[in-house]
PDB file of N, CA, C, O and CB in Angstrom:
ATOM      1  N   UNK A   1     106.902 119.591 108.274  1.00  0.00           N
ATOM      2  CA  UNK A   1     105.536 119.135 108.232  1.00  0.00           C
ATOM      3  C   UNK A   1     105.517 117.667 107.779  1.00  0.00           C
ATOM      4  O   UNK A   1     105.968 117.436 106.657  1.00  0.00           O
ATOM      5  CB  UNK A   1     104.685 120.031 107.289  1.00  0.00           C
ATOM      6  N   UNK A   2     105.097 116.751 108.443  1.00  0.00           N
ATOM      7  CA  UNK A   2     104.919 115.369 108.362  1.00  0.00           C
ATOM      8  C   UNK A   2     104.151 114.761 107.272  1.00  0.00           C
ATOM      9  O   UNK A   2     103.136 115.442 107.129  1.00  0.00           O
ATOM     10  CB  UNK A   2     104.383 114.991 109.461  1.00  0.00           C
ATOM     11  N   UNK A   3     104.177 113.571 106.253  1.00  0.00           N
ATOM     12  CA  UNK A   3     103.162 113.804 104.858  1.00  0.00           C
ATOM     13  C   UNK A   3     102.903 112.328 105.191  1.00  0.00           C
ATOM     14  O   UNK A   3     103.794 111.597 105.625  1.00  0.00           O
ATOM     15  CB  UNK A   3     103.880 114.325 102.977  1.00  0.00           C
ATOM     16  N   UNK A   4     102.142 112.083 105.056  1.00  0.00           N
ATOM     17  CA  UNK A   4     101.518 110.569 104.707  1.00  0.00           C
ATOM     18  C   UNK A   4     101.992 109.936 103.548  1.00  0.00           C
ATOM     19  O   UNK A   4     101.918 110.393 102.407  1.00  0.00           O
ATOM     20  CB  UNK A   4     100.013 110.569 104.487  1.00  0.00           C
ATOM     21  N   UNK A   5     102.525 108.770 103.918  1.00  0.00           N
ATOM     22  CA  UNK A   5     102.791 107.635 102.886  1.00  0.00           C
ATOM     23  C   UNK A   5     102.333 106.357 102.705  1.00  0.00           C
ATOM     24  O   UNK A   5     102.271 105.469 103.556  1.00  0.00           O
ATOM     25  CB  UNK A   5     103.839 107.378 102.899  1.00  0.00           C
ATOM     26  N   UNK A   6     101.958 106.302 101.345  1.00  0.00           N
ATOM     27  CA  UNK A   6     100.849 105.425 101.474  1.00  0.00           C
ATOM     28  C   UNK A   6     101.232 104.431 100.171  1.00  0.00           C
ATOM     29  O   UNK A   6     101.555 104.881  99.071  1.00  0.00           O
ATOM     30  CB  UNK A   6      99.271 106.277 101.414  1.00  0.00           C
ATOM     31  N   UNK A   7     101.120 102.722 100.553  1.00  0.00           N
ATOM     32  CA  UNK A   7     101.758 102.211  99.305  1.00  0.00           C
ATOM     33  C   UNK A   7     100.576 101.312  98.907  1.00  0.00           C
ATOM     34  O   UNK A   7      99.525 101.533  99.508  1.00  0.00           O
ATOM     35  CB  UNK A   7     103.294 101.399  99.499  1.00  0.00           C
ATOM     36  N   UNK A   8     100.583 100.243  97.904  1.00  0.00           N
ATOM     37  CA  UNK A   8      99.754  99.575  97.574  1.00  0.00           C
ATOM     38  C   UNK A   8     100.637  97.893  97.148  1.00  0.00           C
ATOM     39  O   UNK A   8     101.586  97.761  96.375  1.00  0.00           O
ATOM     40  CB  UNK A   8      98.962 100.480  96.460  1.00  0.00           C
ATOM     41  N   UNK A   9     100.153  97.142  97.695  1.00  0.00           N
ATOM     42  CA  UNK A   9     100.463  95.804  97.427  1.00  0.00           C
ATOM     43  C   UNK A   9      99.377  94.641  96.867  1.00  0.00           C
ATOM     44  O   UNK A   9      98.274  94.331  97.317  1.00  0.00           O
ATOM     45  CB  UNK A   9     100.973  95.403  98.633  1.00  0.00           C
ATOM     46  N   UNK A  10     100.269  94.022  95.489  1.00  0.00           N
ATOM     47  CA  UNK A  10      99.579  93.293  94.673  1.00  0.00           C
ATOM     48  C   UNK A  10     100.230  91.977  94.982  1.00  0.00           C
ATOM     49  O   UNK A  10     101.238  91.948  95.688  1.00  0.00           O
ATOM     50  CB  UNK A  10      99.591  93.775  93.236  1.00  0.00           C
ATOM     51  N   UNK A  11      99.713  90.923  94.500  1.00  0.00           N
ATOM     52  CA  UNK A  11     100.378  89.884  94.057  1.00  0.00           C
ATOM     53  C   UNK A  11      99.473  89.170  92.991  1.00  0.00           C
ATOM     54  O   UNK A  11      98.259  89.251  93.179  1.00  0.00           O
ATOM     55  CB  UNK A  11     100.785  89.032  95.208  1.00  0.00           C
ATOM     56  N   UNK A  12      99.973  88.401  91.768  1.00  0.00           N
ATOM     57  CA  UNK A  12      99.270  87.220  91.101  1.00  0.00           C
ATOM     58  C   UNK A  12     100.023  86.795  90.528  1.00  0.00           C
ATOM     59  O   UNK A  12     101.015  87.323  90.026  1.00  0.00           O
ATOM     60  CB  UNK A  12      98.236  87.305  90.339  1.00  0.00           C
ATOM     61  N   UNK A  13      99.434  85.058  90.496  1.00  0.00           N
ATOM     62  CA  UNK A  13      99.989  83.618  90.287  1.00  0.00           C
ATOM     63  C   UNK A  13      99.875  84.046  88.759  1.00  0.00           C
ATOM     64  O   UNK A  13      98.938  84.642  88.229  1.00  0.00           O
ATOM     65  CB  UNK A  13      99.032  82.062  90.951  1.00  0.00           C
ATOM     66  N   UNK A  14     101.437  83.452  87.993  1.00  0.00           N
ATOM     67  CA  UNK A  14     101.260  82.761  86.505  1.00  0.00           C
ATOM     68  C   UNK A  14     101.306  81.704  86.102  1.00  0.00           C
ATOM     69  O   UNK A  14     101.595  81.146  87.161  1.00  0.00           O
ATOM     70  CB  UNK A  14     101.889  83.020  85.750  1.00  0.00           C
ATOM     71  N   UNK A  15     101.234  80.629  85.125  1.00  0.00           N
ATOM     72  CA  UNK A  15     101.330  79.926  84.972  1.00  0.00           C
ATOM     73  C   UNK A  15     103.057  79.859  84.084  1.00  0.00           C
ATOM     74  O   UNK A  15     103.406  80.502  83.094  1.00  0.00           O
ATOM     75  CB  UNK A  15     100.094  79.668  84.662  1.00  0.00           C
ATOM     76  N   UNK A  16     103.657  79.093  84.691  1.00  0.00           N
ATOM     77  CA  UNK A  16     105.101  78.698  84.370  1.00  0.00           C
ATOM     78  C   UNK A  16     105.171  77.992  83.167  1.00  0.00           C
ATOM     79  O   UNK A  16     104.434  77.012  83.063  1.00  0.00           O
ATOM     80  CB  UNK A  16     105.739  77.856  85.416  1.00  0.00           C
ATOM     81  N   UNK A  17     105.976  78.315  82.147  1.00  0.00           N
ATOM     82  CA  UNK A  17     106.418  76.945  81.206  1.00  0.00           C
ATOM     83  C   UNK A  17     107.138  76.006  81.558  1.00  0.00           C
ATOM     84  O   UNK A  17     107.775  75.898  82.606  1.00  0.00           O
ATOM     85  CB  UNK A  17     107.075  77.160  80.149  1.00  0.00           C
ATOM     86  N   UNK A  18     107.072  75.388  80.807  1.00  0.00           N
ATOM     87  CA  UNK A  18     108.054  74.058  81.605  1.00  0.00           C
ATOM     88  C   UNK A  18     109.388  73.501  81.363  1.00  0.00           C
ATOM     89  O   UNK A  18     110.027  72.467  81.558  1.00  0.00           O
ATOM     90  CB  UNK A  18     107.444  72.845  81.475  1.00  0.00           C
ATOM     91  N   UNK A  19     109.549  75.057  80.675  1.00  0.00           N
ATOM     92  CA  UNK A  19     111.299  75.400  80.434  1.00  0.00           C
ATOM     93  C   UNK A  19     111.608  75.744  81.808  1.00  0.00           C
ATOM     94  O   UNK A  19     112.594  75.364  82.440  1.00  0.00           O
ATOM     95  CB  UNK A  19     111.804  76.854  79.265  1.00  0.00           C
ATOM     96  N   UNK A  20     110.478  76.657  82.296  1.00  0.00           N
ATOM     97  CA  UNK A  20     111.359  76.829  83.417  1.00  0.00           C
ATOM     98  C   UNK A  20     111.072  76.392  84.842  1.00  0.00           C
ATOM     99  O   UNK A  20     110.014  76.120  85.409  1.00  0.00           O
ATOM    100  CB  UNK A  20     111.587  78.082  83.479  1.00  0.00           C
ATOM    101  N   UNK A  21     112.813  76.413  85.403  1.00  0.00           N
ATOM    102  CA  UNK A  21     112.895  75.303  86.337  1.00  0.00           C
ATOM    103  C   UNK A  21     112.603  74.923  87.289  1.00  0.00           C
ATOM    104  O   UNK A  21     112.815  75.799  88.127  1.00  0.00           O
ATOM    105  CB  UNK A  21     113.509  75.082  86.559  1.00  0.00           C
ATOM    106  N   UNK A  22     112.074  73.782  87.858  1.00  0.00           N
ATOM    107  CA  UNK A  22     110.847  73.168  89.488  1.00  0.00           C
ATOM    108  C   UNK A  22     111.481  73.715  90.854  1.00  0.00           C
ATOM    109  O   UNK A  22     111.162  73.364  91.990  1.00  0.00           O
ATOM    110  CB  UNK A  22     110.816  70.943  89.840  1.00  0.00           C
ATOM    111  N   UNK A  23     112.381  74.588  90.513  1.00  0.00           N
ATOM    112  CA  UNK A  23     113.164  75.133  91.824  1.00  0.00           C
ATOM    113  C   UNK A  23     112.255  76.787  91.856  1.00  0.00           C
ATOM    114  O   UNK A  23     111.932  77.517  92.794  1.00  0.00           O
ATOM    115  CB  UNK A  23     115.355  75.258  91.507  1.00  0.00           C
ATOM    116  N   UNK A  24     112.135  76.858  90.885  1.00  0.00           N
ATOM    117  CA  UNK A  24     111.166  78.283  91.113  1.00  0.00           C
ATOM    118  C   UNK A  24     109.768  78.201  90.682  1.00  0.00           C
ATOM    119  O   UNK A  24     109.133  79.255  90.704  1.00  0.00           O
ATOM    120  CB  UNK A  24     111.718  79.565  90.268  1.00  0.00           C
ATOM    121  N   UNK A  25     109.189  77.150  90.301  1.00  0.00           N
ATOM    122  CA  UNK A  25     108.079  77.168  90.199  1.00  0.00           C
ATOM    123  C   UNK A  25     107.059  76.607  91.331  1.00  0.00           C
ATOM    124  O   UNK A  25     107.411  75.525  91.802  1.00  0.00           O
ATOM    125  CB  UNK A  25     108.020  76.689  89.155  1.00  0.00           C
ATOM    126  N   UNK A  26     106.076  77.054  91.755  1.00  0.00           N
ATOM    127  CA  UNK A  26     105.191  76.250  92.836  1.00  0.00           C
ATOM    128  C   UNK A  26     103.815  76.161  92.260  1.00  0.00           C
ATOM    129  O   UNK A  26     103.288  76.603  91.238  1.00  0.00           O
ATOM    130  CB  UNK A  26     105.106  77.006  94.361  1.00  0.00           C
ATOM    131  N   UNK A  27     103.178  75.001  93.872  1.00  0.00           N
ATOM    132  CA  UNK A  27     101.327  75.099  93.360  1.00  0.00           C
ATOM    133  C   UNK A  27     100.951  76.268  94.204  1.00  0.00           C
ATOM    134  O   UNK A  27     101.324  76.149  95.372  1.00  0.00           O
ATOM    135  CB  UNK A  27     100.081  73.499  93.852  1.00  0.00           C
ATOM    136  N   UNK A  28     100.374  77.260  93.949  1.00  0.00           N
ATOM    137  CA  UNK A  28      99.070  77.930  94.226  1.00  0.00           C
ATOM    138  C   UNK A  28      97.405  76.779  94.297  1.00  0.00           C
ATOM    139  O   UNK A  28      96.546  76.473  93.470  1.00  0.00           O
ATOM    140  CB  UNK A  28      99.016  79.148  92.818  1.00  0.00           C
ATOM    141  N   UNK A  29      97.596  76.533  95.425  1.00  0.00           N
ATOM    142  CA  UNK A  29      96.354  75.832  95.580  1.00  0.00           C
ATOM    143  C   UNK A  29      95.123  76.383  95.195  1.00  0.00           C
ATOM    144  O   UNK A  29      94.251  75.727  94.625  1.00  0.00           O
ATOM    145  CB  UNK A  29      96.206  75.526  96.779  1.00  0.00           C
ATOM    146  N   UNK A  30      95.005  77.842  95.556  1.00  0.00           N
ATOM    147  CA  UNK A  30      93.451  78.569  96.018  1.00  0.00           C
ATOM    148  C   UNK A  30      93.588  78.708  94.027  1.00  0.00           C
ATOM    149  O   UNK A  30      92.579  78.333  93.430  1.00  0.00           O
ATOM    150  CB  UNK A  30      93.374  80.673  97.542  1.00  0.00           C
ATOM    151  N   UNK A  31      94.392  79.054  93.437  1.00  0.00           N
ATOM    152  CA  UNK A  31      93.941  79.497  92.602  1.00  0.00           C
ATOM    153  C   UNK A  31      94.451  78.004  90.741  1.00  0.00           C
ATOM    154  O   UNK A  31      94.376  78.068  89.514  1.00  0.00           O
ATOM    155  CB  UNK A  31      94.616  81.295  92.872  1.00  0.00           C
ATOM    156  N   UNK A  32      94.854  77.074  91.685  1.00  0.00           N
ATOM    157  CA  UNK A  32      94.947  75.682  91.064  1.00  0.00           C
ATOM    158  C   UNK A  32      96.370  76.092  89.931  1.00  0.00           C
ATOM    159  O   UNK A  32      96.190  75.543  88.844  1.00  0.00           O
ATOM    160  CB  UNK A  32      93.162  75.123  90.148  1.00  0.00           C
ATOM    161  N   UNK A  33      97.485  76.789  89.972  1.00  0.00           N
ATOM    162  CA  UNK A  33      98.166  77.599  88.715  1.00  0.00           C
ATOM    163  C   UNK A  33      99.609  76.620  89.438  1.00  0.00           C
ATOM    164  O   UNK A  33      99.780  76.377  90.632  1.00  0.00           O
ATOM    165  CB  UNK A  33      98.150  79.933  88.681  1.00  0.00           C
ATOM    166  N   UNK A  34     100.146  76.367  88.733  1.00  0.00           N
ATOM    167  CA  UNK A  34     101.589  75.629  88.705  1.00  0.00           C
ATOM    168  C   UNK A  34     102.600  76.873  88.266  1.00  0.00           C
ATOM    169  O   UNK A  34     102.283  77.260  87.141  1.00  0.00           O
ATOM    170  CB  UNK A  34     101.653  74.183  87.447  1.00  0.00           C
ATOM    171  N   UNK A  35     103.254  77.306  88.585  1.00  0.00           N
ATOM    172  CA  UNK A  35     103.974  78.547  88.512  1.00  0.00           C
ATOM    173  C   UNK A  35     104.712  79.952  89.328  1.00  0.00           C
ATOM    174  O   UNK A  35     105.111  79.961  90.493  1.00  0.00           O
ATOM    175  CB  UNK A  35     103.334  78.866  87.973  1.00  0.00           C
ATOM    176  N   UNK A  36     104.734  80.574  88.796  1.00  0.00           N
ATOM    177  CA  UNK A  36     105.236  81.477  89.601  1.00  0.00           C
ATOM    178  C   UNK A  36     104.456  82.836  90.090  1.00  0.00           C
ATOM    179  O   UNK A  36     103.640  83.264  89.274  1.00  0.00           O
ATOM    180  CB  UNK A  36     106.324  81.765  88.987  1.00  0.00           C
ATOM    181  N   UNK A  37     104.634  83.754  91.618  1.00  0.00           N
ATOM    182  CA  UNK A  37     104.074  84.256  91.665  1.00  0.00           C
ATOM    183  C   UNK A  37     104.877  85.988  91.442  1.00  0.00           C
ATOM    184  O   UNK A  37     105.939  86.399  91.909  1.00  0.00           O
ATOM    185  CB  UNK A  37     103.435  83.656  92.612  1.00  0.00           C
ATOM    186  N   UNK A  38     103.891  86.672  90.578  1.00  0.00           N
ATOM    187  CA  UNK A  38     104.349  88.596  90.838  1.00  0.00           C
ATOM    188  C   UNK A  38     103.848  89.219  91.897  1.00  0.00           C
ATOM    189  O   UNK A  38     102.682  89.493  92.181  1.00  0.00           O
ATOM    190  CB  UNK A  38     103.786  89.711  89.686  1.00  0.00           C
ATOM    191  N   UNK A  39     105.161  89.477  92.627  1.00  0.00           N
ATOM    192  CA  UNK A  39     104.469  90.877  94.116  1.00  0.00           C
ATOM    193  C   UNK A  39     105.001  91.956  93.265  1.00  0.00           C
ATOM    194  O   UNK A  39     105.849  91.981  92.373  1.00  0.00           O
ATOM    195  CB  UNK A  39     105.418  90.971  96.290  1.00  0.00           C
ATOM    196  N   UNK A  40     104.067  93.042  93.941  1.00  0.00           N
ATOM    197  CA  UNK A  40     104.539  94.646  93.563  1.00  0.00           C
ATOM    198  C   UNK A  40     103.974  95.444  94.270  1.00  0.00           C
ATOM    199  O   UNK A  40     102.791  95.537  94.596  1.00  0.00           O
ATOM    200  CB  UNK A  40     104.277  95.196  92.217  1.00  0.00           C
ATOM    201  N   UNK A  41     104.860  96.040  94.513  1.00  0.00           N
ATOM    202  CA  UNK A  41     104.419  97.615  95.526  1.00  0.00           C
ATOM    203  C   UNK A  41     104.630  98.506  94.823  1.00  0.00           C
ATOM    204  O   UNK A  41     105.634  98.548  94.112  1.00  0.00           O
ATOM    205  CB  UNK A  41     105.226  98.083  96.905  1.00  0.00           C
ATOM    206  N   UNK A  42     103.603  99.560  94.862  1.00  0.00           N
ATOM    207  CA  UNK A  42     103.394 100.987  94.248  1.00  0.00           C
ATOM    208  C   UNK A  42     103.080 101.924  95.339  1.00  0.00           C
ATOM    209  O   UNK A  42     102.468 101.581  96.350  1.00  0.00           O
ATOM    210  CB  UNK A  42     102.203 101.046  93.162  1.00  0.00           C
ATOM    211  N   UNK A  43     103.416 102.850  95.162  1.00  0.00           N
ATOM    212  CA  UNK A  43     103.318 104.122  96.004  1.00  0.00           C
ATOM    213  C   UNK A  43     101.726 105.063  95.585  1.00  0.00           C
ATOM    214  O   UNK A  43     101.239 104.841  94.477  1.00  0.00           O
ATOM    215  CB  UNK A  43     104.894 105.140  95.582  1.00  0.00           C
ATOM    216  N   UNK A  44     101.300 105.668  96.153  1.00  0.00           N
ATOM    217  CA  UNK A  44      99.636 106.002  95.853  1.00  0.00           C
ATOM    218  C   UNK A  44      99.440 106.923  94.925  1.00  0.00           C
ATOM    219  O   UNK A  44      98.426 107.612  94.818  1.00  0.00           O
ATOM    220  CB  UNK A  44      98.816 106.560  97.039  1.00  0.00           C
ATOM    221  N   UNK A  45     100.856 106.974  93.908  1.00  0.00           N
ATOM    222  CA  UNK A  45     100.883 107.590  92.762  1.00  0.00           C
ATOM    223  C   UNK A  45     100.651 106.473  91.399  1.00  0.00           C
ATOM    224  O   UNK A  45     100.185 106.845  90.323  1.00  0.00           O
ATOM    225  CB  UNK A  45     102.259 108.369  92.782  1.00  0.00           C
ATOM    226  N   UNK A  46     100.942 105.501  91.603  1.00  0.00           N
ATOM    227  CA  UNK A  46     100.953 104.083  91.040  1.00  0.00           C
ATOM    228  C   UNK A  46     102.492 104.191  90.797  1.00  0.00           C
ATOM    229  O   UNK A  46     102.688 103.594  89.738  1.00  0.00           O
ATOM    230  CB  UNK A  46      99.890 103.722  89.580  1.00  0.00           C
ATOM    231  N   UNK A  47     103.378 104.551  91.156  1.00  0.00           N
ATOM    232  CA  UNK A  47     104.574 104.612  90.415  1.00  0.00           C
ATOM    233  C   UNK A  47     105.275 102.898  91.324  1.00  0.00           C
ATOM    234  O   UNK A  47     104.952 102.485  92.438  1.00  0.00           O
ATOM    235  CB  UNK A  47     105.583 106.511  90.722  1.00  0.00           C
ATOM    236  N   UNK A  48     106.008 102.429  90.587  1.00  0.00           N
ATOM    237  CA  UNK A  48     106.239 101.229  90.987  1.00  0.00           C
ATOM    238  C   UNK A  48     108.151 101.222  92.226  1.00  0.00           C
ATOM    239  O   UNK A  48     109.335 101.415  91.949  1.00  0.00           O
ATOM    240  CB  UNK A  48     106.201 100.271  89.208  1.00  0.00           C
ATOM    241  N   UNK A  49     107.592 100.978  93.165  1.00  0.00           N
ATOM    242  CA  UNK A  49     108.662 101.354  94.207  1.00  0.00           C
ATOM    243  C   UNK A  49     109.360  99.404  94.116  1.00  0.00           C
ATOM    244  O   UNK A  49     110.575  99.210  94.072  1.00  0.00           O
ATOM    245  CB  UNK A  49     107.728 102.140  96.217  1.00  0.00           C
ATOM    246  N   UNK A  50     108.411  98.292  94.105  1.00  0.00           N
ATOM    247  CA  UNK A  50     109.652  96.904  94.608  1.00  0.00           C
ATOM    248  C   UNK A  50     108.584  96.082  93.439  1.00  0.00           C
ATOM    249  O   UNK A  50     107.388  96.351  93.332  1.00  0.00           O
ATOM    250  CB  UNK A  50     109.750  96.028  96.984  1.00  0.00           C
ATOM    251  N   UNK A  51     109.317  95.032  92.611  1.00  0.00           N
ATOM    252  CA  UNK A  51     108.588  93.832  92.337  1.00  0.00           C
ATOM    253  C   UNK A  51     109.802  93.065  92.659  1.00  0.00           C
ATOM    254  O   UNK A  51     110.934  93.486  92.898  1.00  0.00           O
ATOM    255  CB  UNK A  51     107.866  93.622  90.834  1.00  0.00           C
ATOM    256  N   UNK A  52     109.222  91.509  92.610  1.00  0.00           N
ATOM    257  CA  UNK A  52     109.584  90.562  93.532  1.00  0.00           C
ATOM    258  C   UNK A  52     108.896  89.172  92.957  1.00  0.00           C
ATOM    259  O   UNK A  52     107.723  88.875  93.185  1.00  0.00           O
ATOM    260  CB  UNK A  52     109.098  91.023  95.039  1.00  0.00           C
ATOM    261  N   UNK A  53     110.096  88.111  91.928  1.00  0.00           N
ATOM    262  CA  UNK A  53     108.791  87.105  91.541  1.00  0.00           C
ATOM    263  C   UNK A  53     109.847  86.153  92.474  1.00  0.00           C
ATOM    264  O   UNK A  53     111.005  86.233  92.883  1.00  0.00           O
ATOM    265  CB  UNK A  53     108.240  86.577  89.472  1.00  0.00           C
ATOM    266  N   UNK A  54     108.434  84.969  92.568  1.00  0.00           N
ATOM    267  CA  UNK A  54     108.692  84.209  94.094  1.00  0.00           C
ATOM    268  C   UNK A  54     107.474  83.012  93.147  1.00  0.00           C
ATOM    269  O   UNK A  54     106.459  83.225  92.483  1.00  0.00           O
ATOM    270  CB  UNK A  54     108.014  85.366  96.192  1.00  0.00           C
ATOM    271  N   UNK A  55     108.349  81.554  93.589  1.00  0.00           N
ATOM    272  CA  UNK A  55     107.486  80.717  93.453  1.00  0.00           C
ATOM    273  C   UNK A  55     105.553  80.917  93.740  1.00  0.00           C
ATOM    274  O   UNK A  55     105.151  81.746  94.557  1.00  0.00           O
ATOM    275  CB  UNK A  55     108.164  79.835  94.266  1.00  0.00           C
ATOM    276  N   UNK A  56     104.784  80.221  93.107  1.00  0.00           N
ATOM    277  CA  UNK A  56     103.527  80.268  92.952  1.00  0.00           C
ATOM    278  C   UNK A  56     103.069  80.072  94.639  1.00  0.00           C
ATOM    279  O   UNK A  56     102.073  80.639  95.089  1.00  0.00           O
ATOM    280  CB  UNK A  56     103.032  79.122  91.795  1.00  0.00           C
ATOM    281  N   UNK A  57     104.128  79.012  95.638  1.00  0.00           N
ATOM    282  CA  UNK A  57     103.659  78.565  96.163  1.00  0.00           C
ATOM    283  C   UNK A  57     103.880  79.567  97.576  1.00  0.00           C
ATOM    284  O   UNK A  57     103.304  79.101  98.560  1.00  0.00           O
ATOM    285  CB  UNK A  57     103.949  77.316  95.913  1.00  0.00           C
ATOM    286  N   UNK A  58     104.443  80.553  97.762  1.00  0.00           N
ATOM    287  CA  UNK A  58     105.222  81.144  98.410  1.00  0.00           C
ATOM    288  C   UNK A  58     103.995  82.259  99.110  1.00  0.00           C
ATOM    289  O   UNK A  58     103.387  83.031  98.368  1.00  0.00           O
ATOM    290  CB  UNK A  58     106.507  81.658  97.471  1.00  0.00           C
ATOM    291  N   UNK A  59     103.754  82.219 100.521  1.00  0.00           N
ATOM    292  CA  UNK A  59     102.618  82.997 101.292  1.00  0.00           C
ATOM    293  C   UNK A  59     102.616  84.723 101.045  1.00  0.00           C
ATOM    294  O   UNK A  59     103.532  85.370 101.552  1.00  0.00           O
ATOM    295  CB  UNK A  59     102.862  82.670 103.004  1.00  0.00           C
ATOM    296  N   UNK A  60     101.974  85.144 100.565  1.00  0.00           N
ATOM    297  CA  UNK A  60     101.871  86.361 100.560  1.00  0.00           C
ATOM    298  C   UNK A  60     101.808  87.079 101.956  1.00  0.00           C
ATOM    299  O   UNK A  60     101.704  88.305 102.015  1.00  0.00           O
ATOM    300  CB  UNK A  60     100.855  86.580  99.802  1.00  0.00           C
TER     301      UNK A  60
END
């Protein structure tokens, strides 16, 4: 019997310190933040299946 799977995808910009380094940090224009960004996928239990941090500047 076949089940539906169903996930959920987030992302949001942080703001970076400035320890850390201009190779991983970007601009987020829309949201004006110099830093880095958190993706995460959850499954429709909320249980957390991938995160993924990626410059601020990096297209969702």
């Amino acid at each position: 019997m076949p089940q539906t799977a169903s996930v959920i995808l987030d992302s949001q910009s942080v703001r970076a310190s400035e320890t850390v380094s201009k190779a991983t940090r970007g601009w987020d224009g829309g949201k004006h933040i110099n830093g880095r960004k958190r993706n995460m996928t959850c499954d429709h239990r909320g249980l957390v299946l991938l995160v993924m941090v990626t410059p601020a500047d990096a297209q969702d």
